[in-house]
C-alpha positions in Angstrom: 36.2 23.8 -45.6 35.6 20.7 -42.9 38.3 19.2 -41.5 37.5 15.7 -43.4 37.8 17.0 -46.9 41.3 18.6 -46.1 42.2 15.3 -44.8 40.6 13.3 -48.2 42.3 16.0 -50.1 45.4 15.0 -49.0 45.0 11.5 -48.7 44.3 10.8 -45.6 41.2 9.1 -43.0 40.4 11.7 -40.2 41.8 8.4 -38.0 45.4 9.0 -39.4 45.7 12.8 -39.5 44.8 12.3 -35.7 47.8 9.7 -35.6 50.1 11.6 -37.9 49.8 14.7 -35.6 50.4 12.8 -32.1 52.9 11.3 -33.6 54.2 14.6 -34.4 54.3 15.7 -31.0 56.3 12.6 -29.5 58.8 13.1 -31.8 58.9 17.0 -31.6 58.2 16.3 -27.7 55.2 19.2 -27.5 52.8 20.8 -30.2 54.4 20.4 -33.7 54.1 24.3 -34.7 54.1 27.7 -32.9 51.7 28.8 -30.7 51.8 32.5 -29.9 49.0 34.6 -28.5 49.0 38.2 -30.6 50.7 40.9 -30.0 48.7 44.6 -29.9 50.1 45.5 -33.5 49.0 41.8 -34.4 45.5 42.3 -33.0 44.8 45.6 -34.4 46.1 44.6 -37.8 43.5 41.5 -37.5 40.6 44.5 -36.4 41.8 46.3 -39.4 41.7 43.2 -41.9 37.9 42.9 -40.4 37.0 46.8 -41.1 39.0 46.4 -44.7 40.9 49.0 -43.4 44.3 49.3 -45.5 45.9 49.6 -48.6 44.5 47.2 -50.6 46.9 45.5 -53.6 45.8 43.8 -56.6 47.7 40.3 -57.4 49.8 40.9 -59.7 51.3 44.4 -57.8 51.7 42.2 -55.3 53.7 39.6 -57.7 55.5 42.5 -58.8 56.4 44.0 -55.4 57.7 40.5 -54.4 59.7 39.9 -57.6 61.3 42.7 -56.8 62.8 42.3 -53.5 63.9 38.8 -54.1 65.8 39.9 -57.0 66.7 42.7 -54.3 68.2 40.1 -52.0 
């Protein structure tokens, strides 16, 4: 999805997401949100996401699956 629509979608002009964000880094003094190049278990989980290589869950397992750890918690 373009950048502009994500913007409109949230209200805003492509002019004051620009702002908003380096305003974000004065106050936060440096990029607002992690930047981290990937690790080899990272990367090859990425190459495997590609190749849809994996177990592969429907939604609602996955709902299921996470219902049950937080209840777990």
């Amino acid at each position: 999805m373009p950048l502009f629509l994500i913007f409109n979608l949230i209200g805003l002009t492509t002019s004051q997401a620009i702002t908003l964000f380096m305003k974000r880094i004065q106050y936060e003094r440096g990029i607002p949100f992690e930047l981290k190049i990937p690790n080899a278990k990272t990367l090859q989980a990425m190459v495997d996401a590609d190749n849809n290589i994996g177990e592969t869950i429907t939604y609602e397992e996955f709902m299921k699956e996470s219902e049950a750890y937080v209840k777990s918690l």
